[in-house]
Structure formats: C-alpha cells, structure tokens
PAKOLDO-553280 format. One record per residue (C-alpha): residue in three letters; x negated, y, z. Coordinates in steps of 0.1 Angstrom, whole numbers, plus 2048, in hexadecimal, padded with zeros to 3 digits. Last residue first. Layout:
<sites>
AlaXYZ ...
</sites>
This chain:
<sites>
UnkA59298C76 UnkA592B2C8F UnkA782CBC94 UnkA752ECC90 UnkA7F2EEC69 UnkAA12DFC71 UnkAB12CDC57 UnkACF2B4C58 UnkAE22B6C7B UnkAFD2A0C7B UnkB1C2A8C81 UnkB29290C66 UnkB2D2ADC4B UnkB082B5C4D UnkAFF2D2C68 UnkAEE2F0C5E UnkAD1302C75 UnkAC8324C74 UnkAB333CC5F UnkA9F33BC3E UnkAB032DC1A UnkAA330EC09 UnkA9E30BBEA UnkA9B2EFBD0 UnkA8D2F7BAD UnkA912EBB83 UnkA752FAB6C UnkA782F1B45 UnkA5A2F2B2F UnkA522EFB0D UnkA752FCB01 UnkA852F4ADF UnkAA62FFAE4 UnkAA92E1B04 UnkA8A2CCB08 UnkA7A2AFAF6 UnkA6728EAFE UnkA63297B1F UnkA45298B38 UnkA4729CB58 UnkA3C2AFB75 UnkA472A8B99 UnkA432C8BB6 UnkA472C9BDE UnkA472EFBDE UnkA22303BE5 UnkA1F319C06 UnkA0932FBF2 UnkA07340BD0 UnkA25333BC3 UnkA3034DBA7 UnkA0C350B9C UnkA0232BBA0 UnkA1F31DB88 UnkA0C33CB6F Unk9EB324B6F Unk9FD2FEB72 UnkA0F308B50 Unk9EF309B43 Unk9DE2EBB52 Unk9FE2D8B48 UnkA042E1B27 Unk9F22C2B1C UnkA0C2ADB2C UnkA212BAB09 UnkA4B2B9B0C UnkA4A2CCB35 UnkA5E2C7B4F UnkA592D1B6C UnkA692C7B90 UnkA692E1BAC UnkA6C2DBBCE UnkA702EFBF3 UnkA77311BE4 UnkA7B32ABFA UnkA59340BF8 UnkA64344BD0 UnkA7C358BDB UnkAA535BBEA UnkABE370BEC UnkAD635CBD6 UnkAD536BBB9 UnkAB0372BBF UnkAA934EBBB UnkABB34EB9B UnkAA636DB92 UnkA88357B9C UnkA8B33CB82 UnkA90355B66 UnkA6F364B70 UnkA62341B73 UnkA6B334B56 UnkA63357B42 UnkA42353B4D UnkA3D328B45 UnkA49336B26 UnkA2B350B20 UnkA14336B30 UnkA2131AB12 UnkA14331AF9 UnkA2D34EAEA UnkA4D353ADC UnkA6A355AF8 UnkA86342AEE UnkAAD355AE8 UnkAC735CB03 UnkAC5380AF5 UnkAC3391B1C UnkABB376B2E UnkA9A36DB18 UnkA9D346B16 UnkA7A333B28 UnkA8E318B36 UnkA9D314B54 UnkAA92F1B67 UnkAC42F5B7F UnkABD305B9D UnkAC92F3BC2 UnkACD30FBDD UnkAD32FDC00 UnkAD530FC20 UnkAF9302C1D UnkB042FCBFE UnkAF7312BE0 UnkAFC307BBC UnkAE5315BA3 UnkAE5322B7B UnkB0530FB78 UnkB0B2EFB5C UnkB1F2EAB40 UnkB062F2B27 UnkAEE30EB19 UnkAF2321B39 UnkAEF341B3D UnkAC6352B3B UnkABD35FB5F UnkAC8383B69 UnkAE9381B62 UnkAF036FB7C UnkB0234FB86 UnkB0233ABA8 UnkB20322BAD UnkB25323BCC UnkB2A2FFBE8 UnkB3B2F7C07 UnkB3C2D4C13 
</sites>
C-alpha cells in the first residue's frame, strides 16, 4: 500500500510526531487540528465559535493540500473539553458542512493539546474511479448498493 505524508504550510505543524494527513488511495486521513494560528503557531483568543473557525479553516487547508473540500469528507470526530460547547460549536460545524453532512462522533475530554477547547480530526474521500485493496479485492465503489 502506497501512502503521502500531507504537510502545508497553510494548517498549523504539528505539535508532535505526527503528519498533518496521510493519503492512500482515495483515502485522505487528517489528524486532529486545533484552533493554532498557522502563521505564529500560537491559540486563537476568543469564545469556543472563534476556535471552532480557526478548526475548520485550518481543517480545510489540509483538505486543500490534497485537492480536496469539505464536500469529501466522509467522518469527522470532535473533541471538545466542555459538552456545553456543543450547541456553539454545532453553529460554525454547520457553516463549513452545509449539506451532504460527514458520519460525525463528539466527545468529551478531560483536556486538549496547548489548551484547546476543541480539536477536529476528518476522513476524506477523493472523487473518481474505483481502487482495489491489496488482495484484489474491490473495497469502495460509490455505485454499488449496500
């Protein structure tokens, strides 16, 4: 199995030993992004909506990396350190995925990385032709029933 490591500049680097995104196949798995300005690596002030922003926006210029948009993602799972944030959060969430809505888990966590109230982690999947799985066997194909 093929696999790149996707990195831009656009999205904050990584506070740890860990890649922005690995793509295999149609495949683009994000790591987890929190609401660090790219440009200073430092948190965004503001209320839990102004993070959830800077999630997202951070979020998509991974996605962009690897020619890909919101539209793509297939599941998100977010993490946020106060379930009271949710309705918030929820609001700006809606902007970036107005329809066609990801498979999506929230939790809550005790704490999250330089002090972050939320944390975003997505699944894409690119458009266009089939992949086959290292046995031969076919492994997604959107025109097929389930």
């Amino acid at each position: 199995m093929s696999r790149t490591i996707i990195a831009t500049p656009e999205a904050p680097k990584a506070v740890g030993p860990y890649s922005q995104a690995v793509a295999t196949g149609r495949f683009l798995f994000c790591s987890g992004q929190i609401p660090l300005k790219p440009t200073t690596g430092e948190l965004v002030d503001g209320d839990i909506s102004d993070q959830t922003t800077q999630v997202l926006e951070n979020l998509g210029a991974v996605l962009r990396a690897n020619r890909m948009a919101f539209a793509n993602v297939v599941k998100t799972t977010v993490f946020l350190t106060d379930l009271g944030d949710f309705a918030a959060m929820n609001d700006v969430y809606a902007i970036y995925f107005p329809s066609g809505q990801p498979a999506r888990s929230t939790i809550q966590v005790a704490a999250l990385p330089k002090g972050a109230r939320v944390e975003i982690e997505a699944i894409a999947v690119a458009e266009g032709g089939e992949d086959i799985g290292e046995a031969g066997e076919e492994f997604f194909n959107p025109a097929s029933p389930l």
